[in-house]
C-alpha positions, 0 to 999 in steps of 0.5 A: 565683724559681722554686719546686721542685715536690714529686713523689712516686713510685708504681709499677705492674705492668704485663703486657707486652703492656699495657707494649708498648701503653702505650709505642707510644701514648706514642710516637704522643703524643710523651710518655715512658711516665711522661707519658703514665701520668701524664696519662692516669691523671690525666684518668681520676681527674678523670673518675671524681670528675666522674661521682660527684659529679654527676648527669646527668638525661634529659629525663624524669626533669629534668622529674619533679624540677623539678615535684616542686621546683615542687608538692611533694607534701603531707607524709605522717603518716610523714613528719610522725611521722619529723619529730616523732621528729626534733625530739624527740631533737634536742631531748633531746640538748642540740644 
């Protein structure tokens, strides 16, 4: 048995010559204007969650962070201050 997929409808203001566009390159891709919308905007959407979800690292800055993982550096007394205050409050929060 086949289950009915559920859609929900959106709309979008388009100038016309942003419409004329849109619809000759649905026609060249053999999609209706809604297909076309929707796959494109999709592939958009996916890209955009992709790019701020991840970080990409040039060779440089790989290997900066990769030594850093290797030989952290010492902690410094801000740090260790940082971390007192840290546990200090967890401490009196009753957590």
């Amino acid at each position: 048995m086949a289950l009915a997929l559920r859609t929900e409808r959106t709309e979008a203001r388009l100038l016309p010559e942003q419409k004329k566009r849109i619809e000759r390159a649905a026609r060249l891709k053999g999609l209706s204007l809604s297909d076309f919308i929707v796959q494109h905007a999709d592939e958009a959407a996916r890209r955009t969650i992709e790019e701020h979800a991840t970080w990409t690292l040039g060779d440089r800055d790989r290997n900066v962070f990769v030594q850093a993982l290797l030989n952290p550096p010492r902690p410094s007394s801000r740090m260790k201050e940082a971390v007192r205050r840290y546990w200090k409050r967890k401490g009196n929060s009753g957590a």
